[in-house]
N, C-alpha and C positions, 0 to 999 in steps of 0.2 A: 474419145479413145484415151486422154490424157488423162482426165477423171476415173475411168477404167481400172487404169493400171497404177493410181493412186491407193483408189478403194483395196484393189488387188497386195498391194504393197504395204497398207495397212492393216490388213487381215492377217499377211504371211507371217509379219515381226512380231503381231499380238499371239498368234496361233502357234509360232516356234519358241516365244517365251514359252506359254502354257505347258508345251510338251515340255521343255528342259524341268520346269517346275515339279512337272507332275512325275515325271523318271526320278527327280530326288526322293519324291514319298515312295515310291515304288522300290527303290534301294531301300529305304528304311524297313522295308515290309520284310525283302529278302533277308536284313539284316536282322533285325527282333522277331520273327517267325520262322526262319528256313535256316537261321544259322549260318549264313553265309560272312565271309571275312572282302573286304572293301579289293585286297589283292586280285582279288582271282575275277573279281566284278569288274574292274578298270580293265584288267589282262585283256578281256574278252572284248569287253566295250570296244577298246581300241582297237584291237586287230581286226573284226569284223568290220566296223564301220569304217578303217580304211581302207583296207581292202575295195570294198564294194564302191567308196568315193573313188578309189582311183578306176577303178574297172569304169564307173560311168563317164569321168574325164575321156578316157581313152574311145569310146563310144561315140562320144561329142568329137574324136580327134582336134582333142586339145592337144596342140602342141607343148605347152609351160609344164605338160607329167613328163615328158624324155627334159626335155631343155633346162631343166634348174640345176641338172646333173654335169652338165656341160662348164659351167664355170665354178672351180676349184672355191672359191672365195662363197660365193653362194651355197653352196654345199653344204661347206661346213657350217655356217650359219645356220643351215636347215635343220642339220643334226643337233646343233646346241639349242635351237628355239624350241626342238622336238623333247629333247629331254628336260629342259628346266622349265618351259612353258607348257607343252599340251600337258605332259608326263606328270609335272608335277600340281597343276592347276587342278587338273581329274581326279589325281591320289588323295591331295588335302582337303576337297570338298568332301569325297564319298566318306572318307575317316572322319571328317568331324560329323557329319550324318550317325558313322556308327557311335559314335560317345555324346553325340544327341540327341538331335530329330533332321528331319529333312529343311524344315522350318526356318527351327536357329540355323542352320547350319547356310543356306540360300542367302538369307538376310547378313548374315556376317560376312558372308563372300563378298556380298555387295558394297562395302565399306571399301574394296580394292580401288576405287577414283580417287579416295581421300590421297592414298598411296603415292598416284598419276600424278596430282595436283604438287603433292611436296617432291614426287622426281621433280616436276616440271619446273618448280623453282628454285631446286637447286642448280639446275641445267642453265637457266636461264641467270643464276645468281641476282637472283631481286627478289625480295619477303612477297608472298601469296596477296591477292589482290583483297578486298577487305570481304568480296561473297565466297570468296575460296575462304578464308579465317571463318567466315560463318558456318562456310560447310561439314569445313573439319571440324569445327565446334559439336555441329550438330550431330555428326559421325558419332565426335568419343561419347556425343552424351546419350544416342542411340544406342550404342554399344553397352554402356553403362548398365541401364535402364533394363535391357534385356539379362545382363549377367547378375545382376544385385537386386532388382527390381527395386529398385532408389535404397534398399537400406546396405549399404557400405562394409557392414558384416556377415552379410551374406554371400554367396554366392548360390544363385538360380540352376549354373549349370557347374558341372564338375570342369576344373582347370584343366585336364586332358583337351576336353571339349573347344575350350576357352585358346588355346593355343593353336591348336586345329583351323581353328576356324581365322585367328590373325592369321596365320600362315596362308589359307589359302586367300585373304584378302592379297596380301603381298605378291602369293605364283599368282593372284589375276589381274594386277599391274603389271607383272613381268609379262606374262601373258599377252597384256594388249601392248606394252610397247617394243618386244623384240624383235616381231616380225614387221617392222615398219619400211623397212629398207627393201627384205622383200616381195610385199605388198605392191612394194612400186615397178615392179619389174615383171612381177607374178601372178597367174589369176588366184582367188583364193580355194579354189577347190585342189589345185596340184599343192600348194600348201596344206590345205589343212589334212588331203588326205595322207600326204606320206607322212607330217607330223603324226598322225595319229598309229600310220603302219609301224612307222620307226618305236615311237613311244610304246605301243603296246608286245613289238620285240623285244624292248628294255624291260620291259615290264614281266615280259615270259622267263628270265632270266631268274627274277624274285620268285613269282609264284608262275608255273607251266600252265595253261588252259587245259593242260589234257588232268591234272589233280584235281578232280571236282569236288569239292565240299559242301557241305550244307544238305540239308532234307531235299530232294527232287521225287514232284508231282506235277500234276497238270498244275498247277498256279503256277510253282517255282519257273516251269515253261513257258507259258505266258506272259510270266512276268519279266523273266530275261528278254525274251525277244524281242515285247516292248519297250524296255529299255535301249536295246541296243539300235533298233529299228525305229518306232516310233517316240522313242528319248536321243537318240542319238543321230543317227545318220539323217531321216527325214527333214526333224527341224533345223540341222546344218544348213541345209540345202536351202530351204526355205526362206531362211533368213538371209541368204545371198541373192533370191529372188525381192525379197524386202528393200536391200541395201539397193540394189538396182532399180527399183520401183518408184522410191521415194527420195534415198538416199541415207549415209549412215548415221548423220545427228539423229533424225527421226526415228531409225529404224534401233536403234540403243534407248531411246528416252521408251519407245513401247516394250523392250525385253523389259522394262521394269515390273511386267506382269509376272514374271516368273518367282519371286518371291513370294506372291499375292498368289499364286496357284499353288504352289508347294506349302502354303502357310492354309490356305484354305482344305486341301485333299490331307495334308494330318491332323487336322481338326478332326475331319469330316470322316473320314476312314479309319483312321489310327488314332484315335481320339487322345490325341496331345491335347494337353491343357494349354494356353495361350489367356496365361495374364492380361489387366489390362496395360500394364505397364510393359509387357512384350509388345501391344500394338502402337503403343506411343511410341514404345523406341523403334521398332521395324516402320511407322512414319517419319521419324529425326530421319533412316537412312536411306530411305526411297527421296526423301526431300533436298537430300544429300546429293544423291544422284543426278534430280534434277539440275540442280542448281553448276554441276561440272560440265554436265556434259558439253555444254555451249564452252567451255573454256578449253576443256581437252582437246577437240575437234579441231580447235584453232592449228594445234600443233601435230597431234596424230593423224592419221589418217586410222580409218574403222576395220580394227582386228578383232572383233565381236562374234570369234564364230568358234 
């Protein structure tokens, strides 16, 4: 039975990476084919899939969807984790998607540990342990490698791009460590869903879901739904089935499939070119990854959803 729900647990976190991977190439589709702008795609993302998160919480009668409301202090917390972390984590990914590919844009996001590891020692005021100096080594030189592809007066991808994608490294530090406080109190689905209600409210505010843009056909259709459905809401869930399964060191070292999907489906679809020196550096910062996760863990607890 233990084996079972092993097996089970390492399916869900490999199968939830894939999907988040493969909803980035799928944004990229709507964005270079349908004309679609990154606003109006988060707008939507978010309010349905919290919605439908809190509707299933309340099914399960979960208490922690009324109860996080109840204390003033948590609250407000909720609301600032909602907008500087879901809000902005979703915005600065899909945008650097639009001013790249789905690809660069996964793999740079993924540099956000490097982030963790230097809060973490500034937190703790002691210099990075000598695998943490490695990693962030390996980070800048992943990073590097992809934007330059090693010659120093180039640039691979446009600086638009290039900052887009530090930013959302930084909202997915912010990301995993704001809600740690309450993580401890909260299950994560009353989290993450009304982050995501609240955030995609904030979000209506820019751009209204009812202002549709972009070319709509049967793909455009398709293609939204699976993003919001089976990119967004399904693999959330999933991956809380993961963390419970396995637990969450494990179940974050396997999302590292999600750049490796997303990097693989715009090859393969949208035929992005993928230098070799794009796979050496997207290996510097899967290696990167590696190499945190056992040290973050130490301190966070797993906000990976």
């Amino acid at each position: 039975m233990q084996s079972n729900k092993k097996i089970l647990g390492f399916a869900s976190a490999i199968f939830a990476a894939m999907l988040w991977g493969v909803s980035g190439a799928f944004a990229q589709f709507l964005f270079r084919e349908k004309e679609f702008n990154a606003e109006w795609l988060v707008t939507v993302r978010l309010l349905i899939s919290g919605v439908l998160m809190l509707i299933f919480g309340l099914l399960q009668k979960n208490p922690d969807i009324k109860k996080i409301w109840k204390d003033r202090k948590d609250a407000i917390q909720l609301v600032v984790f909602s907008i500087l972390g879901m809000l902005t984590v979703q915005y600065t990914y899909f945008v650097t998607i639009l001013h790249s590919n789905a690809a660069t844009a996964t793999v740079l996001q993924y540099t956000g540990p490097v982030f963790i590891a230097i809060y973490i020692a500034l937190r703790l005021k002691k210099w990075p342990k000598p695998i943490e100096i490695l990693a962030i080594g390996l980070a800048m030189l992943g990073t590097f490698l992809l934007v330059t592809h090693g010659n120093i007066s180039t640039l691979n991808i446009t600086p638009t791009a290039l900052i887009w994608g530090i930013a959302s490294a930084i909202a997915l530090a912010a990301y995993t460590i704001m809600p740690v406080h309450l993580l401890d109190r909260y299950s994560p689905i009353a989290i993450i869903g009304w982050s995501m209600l609240i955030a995609g409210i904030a979000m209506s505010i820019i751009h209204p879901p009812h202002r549709l843009v972009g070319i709509w056909d049967g793909e455009t259709y398709a293609t939204v739904a699976f993003i919001v459905f089976l990119g967004t809401l399904i693999p959330f869930y999933i991956f809380l089935t993961a963390i419970k399964n396995i637990g969450p060191q494990r179940a974050s070292l396997l999302a590292c499939a999600e750049p490796l999907s997303a990097t693989f489906i715009a090859i393969t679809y949208f035929g992005v070119e993928f230098h070799y020196m794009d796979w050496i550096g997207s290996l510097c910062i899967i290696t990167t990854i590696l190499l945190l996760t056992k040290i973050k863990k130490k301190i966070l607890p797993e906000p990976e959803l």
